[in-house]
RODO-2510 file (C-alpha; in nm, 4 decimals, decimal comma):
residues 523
     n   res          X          Y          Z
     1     x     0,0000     0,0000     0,0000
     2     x     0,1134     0,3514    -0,0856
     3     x     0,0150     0,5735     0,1977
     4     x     0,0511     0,9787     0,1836
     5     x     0,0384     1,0874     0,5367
     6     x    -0,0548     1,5269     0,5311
     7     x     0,0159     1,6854     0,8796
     8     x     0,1223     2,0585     1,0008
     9     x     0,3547     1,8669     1,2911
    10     x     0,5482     1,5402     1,3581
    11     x     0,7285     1,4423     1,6297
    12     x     1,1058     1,5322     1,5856
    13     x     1,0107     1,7530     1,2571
    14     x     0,7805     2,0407     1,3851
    15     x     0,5931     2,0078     1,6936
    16     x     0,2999     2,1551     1,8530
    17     x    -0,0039     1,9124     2,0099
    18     x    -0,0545     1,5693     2,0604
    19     x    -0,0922     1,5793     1,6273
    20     x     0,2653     1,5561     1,6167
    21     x     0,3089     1,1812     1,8243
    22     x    -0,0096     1,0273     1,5950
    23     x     0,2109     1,1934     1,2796
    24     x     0,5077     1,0227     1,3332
    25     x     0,3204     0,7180     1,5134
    26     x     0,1428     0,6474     1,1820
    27     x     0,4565     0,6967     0,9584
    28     x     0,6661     0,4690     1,1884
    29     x     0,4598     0,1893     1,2098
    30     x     0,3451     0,1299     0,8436
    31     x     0,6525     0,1945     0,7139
    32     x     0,7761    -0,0765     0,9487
    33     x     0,4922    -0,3103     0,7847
    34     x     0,6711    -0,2443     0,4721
    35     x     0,4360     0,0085     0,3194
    36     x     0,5633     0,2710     0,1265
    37     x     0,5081     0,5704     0,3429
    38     x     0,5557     0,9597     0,2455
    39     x     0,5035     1,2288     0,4731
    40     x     0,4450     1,5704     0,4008
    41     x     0,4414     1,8525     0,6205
    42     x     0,5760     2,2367     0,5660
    43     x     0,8941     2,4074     0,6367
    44     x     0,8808     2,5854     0,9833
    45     x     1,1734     2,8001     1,1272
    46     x     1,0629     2,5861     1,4069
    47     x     1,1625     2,3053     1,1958
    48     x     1,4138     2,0358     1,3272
    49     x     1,6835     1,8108     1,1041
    50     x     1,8068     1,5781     1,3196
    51     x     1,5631     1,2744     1,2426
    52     x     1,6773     1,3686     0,8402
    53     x     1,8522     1,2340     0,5658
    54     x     1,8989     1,2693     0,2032
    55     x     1,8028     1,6084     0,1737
    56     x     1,7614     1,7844    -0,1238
    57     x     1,5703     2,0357    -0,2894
    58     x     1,4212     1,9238    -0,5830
    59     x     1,4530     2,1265    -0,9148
    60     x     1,0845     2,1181    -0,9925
    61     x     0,8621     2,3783    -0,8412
    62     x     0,5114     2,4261    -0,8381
    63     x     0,2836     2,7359    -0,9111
    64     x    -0,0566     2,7677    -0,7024
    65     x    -0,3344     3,0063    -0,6968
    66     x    -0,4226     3,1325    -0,3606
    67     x    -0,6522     3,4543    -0,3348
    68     x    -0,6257     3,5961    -0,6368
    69     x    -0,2139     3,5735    -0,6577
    70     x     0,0428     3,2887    -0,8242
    71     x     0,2221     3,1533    -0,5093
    72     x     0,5564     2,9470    -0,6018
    73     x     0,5887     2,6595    -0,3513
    74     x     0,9024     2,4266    -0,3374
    75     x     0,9324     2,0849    -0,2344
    76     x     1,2547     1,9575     0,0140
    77     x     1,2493     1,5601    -0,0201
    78     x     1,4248     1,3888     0,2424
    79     x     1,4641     1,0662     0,4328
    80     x     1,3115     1,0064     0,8296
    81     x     1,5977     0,7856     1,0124
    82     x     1,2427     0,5874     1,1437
    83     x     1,2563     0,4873     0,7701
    84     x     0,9893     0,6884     0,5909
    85     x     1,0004     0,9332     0,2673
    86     x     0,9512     1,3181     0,3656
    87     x     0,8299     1,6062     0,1558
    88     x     0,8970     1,9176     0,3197
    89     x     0,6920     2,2390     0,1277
    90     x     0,8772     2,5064     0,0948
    91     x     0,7381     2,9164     0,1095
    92     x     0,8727     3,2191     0,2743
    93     x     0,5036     3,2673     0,4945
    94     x     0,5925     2,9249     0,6650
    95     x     0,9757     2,9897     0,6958
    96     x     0,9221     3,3060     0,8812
    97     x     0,6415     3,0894     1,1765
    98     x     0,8653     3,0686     1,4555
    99     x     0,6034     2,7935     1,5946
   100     x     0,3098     2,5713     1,4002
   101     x    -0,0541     2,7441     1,4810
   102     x     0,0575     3,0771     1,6862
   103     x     0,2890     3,3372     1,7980
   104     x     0,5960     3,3221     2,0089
   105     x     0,6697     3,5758     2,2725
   106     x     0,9606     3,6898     2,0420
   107     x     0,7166     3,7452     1,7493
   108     x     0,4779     3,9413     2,0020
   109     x     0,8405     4,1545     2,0570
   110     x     0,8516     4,1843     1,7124
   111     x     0,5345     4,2910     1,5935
   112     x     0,2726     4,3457     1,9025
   113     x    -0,0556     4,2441     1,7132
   114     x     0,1378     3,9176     1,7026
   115     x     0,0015     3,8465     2,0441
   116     x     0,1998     3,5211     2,2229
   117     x    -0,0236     3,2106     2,1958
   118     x    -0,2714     3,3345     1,9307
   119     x    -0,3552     3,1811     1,6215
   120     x    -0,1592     3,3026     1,2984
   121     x    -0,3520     3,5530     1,1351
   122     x    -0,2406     3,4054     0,8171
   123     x    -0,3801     3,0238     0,9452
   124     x    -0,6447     2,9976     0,6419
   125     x    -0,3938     3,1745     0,3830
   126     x    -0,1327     2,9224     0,5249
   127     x    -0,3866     2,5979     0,5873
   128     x    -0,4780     2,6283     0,1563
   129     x    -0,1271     2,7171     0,0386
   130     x    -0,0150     2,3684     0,2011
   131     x    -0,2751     2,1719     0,0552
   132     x    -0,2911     2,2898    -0,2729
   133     x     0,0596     2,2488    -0,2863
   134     x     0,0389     1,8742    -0,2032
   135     x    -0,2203     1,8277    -0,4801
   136     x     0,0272     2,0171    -0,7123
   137     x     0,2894     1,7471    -0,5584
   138     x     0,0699     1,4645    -0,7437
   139     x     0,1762     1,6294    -1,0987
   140     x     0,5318     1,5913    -0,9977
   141     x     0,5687     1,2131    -0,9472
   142     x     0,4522     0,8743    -1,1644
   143     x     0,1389     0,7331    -1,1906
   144     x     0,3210     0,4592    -0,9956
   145     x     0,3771     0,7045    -0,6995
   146     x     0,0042     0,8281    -0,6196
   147     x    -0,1043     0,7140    -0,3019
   148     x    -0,3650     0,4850    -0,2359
   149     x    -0,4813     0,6421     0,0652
   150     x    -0,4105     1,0131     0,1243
   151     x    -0,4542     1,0344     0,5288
   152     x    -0,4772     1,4196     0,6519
   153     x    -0,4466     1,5044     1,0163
   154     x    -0,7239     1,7339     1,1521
   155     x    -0,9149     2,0404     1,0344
   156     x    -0,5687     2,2142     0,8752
   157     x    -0,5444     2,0000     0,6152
   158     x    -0,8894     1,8778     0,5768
   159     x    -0,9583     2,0539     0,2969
   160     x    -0,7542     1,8475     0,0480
   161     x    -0,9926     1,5395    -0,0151
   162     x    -1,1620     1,8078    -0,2248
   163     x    -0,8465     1,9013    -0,4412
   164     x    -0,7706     1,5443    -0,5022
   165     x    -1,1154     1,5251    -0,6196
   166     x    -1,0953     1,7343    -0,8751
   167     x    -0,7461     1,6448    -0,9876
   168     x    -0,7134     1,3748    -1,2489
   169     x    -0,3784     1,2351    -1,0998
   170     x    -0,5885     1,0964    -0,7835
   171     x    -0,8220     0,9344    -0,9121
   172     x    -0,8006     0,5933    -0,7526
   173     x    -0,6737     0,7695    -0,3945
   174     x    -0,9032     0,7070    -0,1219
   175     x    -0,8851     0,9851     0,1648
   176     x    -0,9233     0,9799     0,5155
   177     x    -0,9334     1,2908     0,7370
   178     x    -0,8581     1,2410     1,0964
   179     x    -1,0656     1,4613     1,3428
   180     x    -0,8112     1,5224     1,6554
   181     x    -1,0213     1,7955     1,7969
   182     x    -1,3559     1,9654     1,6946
   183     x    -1,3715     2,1692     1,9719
   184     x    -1,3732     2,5504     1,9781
   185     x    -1,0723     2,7013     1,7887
   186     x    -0,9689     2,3748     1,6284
   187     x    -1,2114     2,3988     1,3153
   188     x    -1,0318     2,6457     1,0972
   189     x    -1,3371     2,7280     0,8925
   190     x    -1,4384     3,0077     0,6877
   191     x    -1,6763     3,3148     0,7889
   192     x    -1,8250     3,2810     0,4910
   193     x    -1,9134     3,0933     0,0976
   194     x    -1,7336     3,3835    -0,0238
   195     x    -1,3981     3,3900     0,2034
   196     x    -1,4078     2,9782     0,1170
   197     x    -1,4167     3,0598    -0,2610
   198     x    -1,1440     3,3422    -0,2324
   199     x    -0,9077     3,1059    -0,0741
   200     x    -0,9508     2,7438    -0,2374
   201     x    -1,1362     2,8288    -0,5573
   202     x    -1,3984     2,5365    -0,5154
   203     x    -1,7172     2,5362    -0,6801
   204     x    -1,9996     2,7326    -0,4599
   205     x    -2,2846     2,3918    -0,4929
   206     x    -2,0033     2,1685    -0,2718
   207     x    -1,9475     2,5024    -0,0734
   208     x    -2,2928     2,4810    -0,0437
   209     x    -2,2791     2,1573     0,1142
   210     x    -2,0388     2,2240     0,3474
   211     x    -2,2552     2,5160     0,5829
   212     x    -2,2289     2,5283     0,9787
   213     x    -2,4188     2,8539     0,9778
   214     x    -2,2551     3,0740     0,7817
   215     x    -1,9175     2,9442     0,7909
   216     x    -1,7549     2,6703     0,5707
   217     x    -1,6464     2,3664     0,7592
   218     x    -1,3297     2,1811     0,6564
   219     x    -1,4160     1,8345     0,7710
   220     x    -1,8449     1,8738     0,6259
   221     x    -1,6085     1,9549     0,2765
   222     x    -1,4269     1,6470     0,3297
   223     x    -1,7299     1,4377     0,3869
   224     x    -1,8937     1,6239     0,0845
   225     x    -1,6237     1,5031    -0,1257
   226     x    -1,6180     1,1551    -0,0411
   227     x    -1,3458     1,1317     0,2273
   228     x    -1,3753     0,8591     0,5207
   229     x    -1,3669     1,0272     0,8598
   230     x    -1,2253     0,9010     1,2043
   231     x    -1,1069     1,0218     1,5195
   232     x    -0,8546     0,9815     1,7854
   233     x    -1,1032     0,7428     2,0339
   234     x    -1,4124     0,5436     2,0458
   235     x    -1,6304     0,7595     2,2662
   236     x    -1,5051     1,0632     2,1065
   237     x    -1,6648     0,9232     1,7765
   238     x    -1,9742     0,8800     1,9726
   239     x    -1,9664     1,2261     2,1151
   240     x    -1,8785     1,3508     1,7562
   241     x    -2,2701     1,1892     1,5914
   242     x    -2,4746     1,3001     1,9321
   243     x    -2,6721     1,6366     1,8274
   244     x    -2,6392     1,7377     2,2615
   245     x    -2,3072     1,8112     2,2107
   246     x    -2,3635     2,0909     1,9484
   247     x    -2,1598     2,3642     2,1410
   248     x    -1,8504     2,1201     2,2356
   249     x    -1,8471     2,1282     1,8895
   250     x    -1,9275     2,4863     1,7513
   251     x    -2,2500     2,2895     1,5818
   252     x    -2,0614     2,0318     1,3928
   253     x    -2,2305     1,7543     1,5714
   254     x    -2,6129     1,8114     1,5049
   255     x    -2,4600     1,8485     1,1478
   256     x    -2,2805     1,4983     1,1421
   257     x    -2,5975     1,3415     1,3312
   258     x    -2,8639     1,4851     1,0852
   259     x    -2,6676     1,3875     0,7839
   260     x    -2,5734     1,0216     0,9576
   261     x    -2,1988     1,1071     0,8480
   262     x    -1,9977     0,7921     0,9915
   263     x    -1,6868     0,8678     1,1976
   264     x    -1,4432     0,5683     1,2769
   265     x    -1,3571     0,6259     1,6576
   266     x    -0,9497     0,4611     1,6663
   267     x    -0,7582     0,5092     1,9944
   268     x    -0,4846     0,6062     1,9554
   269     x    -0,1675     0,4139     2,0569
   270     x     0,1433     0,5410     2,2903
   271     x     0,4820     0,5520     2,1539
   272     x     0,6060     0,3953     2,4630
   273     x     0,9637     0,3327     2,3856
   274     x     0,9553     0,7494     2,3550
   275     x     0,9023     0,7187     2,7150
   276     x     0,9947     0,4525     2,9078
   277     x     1,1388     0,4810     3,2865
   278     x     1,3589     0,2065     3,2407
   279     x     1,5717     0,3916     2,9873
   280     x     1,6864     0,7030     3,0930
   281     x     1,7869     0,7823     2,7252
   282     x     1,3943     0,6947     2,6454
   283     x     1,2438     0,8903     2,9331
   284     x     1,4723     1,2120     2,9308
   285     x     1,4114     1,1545     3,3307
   286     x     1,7866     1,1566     3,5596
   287     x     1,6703     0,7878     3,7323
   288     x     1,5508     0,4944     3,5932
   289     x     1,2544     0,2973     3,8194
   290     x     1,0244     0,0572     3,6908
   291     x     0,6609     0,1005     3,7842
   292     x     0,5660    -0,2393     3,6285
   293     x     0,7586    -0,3900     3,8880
   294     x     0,6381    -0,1369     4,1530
   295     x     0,9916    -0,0372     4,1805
   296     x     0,9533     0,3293     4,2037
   297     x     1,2555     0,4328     4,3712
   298     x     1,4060     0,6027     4,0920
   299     x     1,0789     0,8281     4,0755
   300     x     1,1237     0,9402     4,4510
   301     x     1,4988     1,0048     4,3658
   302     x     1,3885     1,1999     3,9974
   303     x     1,1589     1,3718     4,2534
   304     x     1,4617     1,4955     4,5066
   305     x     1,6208     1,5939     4,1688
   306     x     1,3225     1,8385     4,0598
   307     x     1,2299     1,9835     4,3567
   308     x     1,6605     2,0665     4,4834
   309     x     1,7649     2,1268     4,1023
   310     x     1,4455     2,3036     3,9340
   311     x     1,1870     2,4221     4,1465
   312     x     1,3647     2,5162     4,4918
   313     x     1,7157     2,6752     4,3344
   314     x     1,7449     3,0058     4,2754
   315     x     2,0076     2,9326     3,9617
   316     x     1,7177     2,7885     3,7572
   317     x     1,7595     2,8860     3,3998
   318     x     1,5775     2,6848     3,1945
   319     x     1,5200     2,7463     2,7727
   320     x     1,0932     2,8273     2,7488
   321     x     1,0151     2,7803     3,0972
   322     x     0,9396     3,1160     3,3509
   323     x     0,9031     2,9198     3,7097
   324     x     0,6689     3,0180     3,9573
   325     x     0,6949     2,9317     4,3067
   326     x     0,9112     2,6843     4,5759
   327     x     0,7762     2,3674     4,7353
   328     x     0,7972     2,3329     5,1108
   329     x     0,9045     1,9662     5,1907
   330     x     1,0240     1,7226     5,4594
   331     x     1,3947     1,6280     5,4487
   332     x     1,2974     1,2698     5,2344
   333     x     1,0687     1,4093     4,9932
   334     x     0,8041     1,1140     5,1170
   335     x     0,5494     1,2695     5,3809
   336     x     0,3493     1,5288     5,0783
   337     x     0,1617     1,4159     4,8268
   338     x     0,2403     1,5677     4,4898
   339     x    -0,0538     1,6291     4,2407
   340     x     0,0224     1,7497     3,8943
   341     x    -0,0941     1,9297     3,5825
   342     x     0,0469     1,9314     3,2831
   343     x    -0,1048     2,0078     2,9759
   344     x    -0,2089     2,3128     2,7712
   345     x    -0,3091     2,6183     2,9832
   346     x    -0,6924     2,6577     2,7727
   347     x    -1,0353     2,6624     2,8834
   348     x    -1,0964     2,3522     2,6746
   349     x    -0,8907     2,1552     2,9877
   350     x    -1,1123     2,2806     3,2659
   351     x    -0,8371     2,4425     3,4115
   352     x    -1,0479     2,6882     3,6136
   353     x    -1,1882     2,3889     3,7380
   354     x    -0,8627     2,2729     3,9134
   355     x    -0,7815     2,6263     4,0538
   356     x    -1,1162     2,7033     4,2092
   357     x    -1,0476     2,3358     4,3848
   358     x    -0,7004     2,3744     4,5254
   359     x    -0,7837     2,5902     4,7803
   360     x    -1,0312     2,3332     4,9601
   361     x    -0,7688     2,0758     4,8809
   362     x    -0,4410     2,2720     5,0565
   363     x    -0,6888     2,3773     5,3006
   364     x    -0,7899     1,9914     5,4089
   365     x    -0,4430     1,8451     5,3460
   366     x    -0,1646     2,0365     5,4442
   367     x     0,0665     1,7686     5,2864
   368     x    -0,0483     1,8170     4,9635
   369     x     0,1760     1,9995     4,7138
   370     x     0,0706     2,1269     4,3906
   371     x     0,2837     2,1479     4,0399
   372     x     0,1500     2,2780     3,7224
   373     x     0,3179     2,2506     3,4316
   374     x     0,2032     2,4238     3,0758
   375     x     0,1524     2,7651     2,8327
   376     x    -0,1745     2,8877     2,6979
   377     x    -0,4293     3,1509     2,7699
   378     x    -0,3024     3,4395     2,9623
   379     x    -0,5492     3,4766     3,1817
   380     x    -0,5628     3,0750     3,2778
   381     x    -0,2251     3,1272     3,3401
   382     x    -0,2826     3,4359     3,6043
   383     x    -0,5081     3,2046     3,7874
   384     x    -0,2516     2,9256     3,8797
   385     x     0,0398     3,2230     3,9335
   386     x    -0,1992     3,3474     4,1990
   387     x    -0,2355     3,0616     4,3520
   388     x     0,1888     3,0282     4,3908
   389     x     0,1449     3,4083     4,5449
   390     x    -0,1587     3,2728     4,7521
   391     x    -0,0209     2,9359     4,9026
   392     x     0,3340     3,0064     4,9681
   393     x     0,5584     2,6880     4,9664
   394     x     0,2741     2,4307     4,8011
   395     x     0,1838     2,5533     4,4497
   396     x     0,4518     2,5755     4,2054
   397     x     0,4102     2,6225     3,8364
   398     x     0,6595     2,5703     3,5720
   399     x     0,5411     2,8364     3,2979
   400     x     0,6195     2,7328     2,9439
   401     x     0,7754     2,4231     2,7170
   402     x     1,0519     2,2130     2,7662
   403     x     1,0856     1,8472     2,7700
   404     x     1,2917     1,7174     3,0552
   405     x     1,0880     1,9730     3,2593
   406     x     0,7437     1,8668     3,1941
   407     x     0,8550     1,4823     3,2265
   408     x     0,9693     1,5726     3,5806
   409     x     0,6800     1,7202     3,6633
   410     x     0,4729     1,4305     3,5819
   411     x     0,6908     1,1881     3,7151
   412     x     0,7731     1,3302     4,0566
   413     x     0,3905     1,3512     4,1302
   414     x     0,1438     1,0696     4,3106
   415     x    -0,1215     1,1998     4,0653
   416     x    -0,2271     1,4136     3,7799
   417     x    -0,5726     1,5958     3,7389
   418     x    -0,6964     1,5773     3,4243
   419     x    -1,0485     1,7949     3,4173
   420     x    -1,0701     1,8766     3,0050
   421     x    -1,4443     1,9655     2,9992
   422     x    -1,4045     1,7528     2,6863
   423     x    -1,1129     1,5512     2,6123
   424     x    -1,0829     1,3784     2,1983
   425     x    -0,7870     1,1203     2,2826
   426     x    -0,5668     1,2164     2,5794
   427     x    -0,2102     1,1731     2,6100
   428     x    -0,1151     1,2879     2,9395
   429     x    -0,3048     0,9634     3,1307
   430     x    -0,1125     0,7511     2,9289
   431     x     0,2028     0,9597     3,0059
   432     x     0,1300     0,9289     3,3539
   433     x     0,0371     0,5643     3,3686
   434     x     0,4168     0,4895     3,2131
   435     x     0,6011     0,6998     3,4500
   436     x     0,3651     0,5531     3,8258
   437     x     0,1399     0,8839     3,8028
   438     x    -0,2144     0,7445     3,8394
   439     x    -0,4871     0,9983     3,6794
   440     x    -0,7510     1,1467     3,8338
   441     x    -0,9966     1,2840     3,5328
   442     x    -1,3154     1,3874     3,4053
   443     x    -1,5170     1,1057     3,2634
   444     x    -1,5281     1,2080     2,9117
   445     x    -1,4264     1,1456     2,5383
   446     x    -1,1172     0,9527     2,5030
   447     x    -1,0104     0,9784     2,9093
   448     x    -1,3016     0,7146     2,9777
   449     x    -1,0012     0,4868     2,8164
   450     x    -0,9094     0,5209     3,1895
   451     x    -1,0553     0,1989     3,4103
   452     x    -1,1499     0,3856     3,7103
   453     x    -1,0879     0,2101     4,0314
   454     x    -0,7700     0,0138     3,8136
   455     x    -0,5829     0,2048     3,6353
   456     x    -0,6540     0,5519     3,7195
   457     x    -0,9890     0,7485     3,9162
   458     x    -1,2640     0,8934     3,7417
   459     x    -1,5729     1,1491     3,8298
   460     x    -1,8626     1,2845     3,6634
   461     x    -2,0283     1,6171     3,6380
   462     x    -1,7070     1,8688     3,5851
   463     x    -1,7304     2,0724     3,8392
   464     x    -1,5022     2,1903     4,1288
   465     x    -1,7635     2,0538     4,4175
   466     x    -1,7073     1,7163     4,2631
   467     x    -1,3125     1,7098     4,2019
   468     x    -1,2859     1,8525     4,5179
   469     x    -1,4675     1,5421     4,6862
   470     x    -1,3396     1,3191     4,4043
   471     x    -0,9662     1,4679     4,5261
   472     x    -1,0169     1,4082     4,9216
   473     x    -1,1879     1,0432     4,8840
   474     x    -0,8626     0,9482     4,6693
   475     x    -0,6383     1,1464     4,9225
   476     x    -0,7656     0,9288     5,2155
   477     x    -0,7504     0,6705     5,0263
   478     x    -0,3893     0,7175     4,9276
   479     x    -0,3240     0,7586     5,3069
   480     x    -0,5404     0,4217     5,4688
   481     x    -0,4738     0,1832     5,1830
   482     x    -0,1961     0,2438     4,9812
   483     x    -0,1835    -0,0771     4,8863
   484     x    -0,4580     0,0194     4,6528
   485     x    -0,2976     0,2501     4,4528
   486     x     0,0174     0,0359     4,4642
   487     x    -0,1507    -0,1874     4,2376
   488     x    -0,3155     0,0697     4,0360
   489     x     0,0512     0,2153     3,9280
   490     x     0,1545    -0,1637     3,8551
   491     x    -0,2052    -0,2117     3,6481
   492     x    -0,1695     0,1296     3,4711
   493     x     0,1959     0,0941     3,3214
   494     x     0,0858    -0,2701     3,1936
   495     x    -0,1946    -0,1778     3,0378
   496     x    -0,0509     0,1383     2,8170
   497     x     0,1873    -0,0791     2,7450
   498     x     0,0423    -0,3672     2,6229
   499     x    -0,3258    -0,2739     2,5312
   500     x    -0,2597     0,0625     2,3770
   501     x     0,1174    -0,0241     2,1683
   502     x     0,1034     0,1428     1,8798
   503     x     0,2179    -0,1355     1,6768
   504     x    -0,1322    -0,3014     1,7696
   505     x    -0,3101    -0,0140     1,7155
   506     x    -0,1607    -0,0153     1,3271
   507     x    -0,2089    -0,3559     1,2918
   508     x    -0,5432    -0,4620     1,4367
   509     x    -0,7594    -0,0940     1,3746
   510     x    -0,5915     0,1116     1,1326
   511     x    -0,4681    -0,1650     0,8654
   512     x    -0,8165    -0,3252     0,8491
   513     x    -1,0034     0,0019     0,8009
   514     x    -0,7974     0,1132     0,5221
   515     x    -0,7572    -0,2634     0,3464
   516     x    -1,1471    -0,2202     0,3596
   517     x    -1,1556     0,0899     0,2042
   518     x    -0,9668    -0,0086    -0,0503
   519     x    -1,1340    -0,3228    -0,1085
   520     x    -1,4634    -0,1358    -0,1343
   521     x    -1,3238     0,0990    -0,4072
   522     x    -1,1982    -0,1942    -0,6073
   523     x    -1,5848    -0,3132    -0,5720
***
């Protein structure tokens, strides 16, 4: 099978979300099943080499029109050491993004309209010029080299199932379009028919078709033009066909019901050799443990590590992360319990959720200690640095990006609040699970992958009465029986990494799906 794989991030290329790990997850696996696998994402000044080979810029360019001007795109070919093709697209508006969807603080320096952490205000300008130069891509190569399926990931490059349908070189290409999150913010639509037309030149009756309200949806177009949808978990499919959910999803959901569009919910698997404790190389962490084997004292050691070398020391200087707070604790690092967040700083998490419930926690538990980890909205973020100015010595919050950093955080802690007032996948549980962090989250979407009461805790209604209670009836747990959780952490790590292996998740969800696509177009 010839498989075109269209993403704005992969892991160890460009990175922004949890997009980037299903990117590279997807490449890695089916290239490893000896498909012939090509990637093809855009050239970032965010952009890193390191995982590439063979590069070269090939002679042939490509002209595209774009609202109402010739744009000139380039394509970089190259090869991924994880032993997949890569076609990197090539145009000064995605060479000058110093990140994937929004601005840096350096760009807001630059040019203050560029506010940090908001959306490009290019995105739809940027989201078209990709895509259309992928399409012009399929002009470039034999009628040997056209994919049989072309799988895009999420609303940025949804879009192209509707180029490909009105090209003649992809004509037996099957497309899939992945829906990661259809939650405000993440739909990258169009105010309008006309704003649709000016950018992508499609014809105004599949427009038509493709009508939340007055905006133009980029995964109703992909539907309209014959593409196979899924998403990143089962009950996030459900939630994704149930017309209650219309304002999770901006109205996309009454839309999908009404219609009876099928989405195919597929988990999504962990790339757990990206992160396991037993490899200190894997898990960027400075101990190894082995929560399998409930041997954790390499986390209570990593723990020592985090709270004498990054949160307590006044020398911290850390690239992207601004910390926030010290952590008052006994002389063994073993009599407070540590609860962590980390995760992006946006209402979509619940995060005022989890700040209007500390309080009542620290107030109830004195030996509970708090660490937040994360960037986002700015005003999410002035809630949990008020809390570090509020509760002196047991809230701190590491502001920001960097890798080794948020791993710590995670790993150091007993537990990690998850309270996403809607949740597609989730990656943090299963990051937690690895390193002997049990979750604590809201029961919904792709979190309910949790087994509450076995490999992590989960509560209802998302509100700060109930994680507050949810919280305390875990804490006291944690405290009489921690035998309990014991086994949970042993249960947790097995189970990500056995049940949700990506290499399983290829083989026994994605591989079928596609074979039957294909089979069905053959029919």
């Amino acid at each position: 099978m010839k498989l075109w794989v269209v993403s704005m991030e992969c892991a160890g290329i460009a990175e922004a979300g949890g997009v980037k790990n299903v990117t590279f997850s997807l490449c890695n696996e089916f290239a490893k099943l000896k498909h012939k696998v090509t990637l093809f994402i855009p050239v970032f000044k965010c952009n890193c080499w390191e995982s590439l080979t063979d590069c070269h810029l090939l002679e042939s360019e490509k002209t595209v029109e774009l609202c109402g001007k010739k744009e000139t795109v380039y394509y970089t070919v190259a090869k991924n050491t994880a032993g997949f093709d890569v076609v990197l697209v090539n145009h000064p508006l995605f060479a000058e993004k110093e990140a994937v969807y929004t601005y840096t603080e350096n760009e807001e320096k630059q040019n203050p309209e560029h506010k940090r952490g908001t959306g490009h205000t290019d995105a739809l300008f940027l989201d078209i010029l990709f895509q259309k130069a992928v399409c012009a891509y399929g002009s470039l190569v034999p009628r040997s080299e056209i994919p049989d399926i072309l799988h895009c990931q999420d609303a940025s490059t949804a879009v192209l199932p509707a180029f490909i349908l009105l090209s003649k070189a992809f004509k037996k290409t099957k497309s899939v379009v992945t829906i990661h999150n259809a939650g405000p913010f993440y739909h990258h639509s169009f105010t309008s028919i006309g704003e649709a037309a000016w950018h992508t030149g499609l014809p105004t009756p599949l427009l038509e078709k493709s009508l939340n309200g007055k905006c133009i949806e980029p995964f109703l177009l992909a539907a309209e033009a014959g593409a196979h949808l899924t998403t990143v978990s089962e009950d996030y499919a459900k939630e994704l066909i149930d017309p209650r959910n219309s304002e999770a999803t901006e109205g996309l959901s009454p839309i999908f019901a009404e219609r009876k569009i099928k989405i195919k919910g597929i988990t999504n698997g962990f790339d757990f050799e990206r992160y396991d404790p037993a490899i200190k190389e894997c898990s960027k962490l400075p101990f190894e443990f082995y929560p399998e084997k409930k041997d954790l004292e390499g986390k209570l050691k990593c723990r020592k590590f985090f709270i004498q070398n990054v949160v307590n020391t006044d020398n911290f200087n850390c690239a992207g992360i601004k910390k926030f707070g010290r952590l008052d604790c006994s002389l063994d690092f073993t009599k407070e319990i540590f609860i962590a967040y980390h995760g992006r700083i946006t209402s979509q998490k619940g995060i005022t959720v989890l700040t209007e419930a500390v309080p009542a926690i620290l107030e109830n538990f004195p030996n509970v200690r708090f660490i937040f980890a994360g960037q986002g909205e700015p005003r999410l973020e002035m809630e949990i640095i008020s809390l570090t100015h509020k509760y002196l010595g047991r809230v701190t919050f590491m502001n920001g990006y960097n890798q080794k950093v948020v791993r710590l955080a995670t790993a150091v802690s007993d537990f990690i609040v998850l309270p996403s007032n809607f949740e597609p996948c989730g990656l943090e549980d299963f990051i937690a699970q690895v390193y002997g962090t049990v979750p604590v989250a809201h029961k919904t979407g792709g979190l309910n992958k949790i087994i509450d009461g076995k490999t992590g805790f989960l509560y209802g209604t998302n509100t700060p009465g109930n994680l507050i209670a949810k919280l305390s009836e875990i804490l006291m747990i944690f405290t009489l029986r921690p035998s309990q959780i014991s086994r949970m952490i042993k249960s947790a790590a097995w189970s990500v990494r056995h049940e949700y292996y990506w290499h399983n998740v290829i083989q026994k969800k994605y591989l079928p799906f596609f074979k039957e696509i294909l089979k069905n177009n053959k029919n």
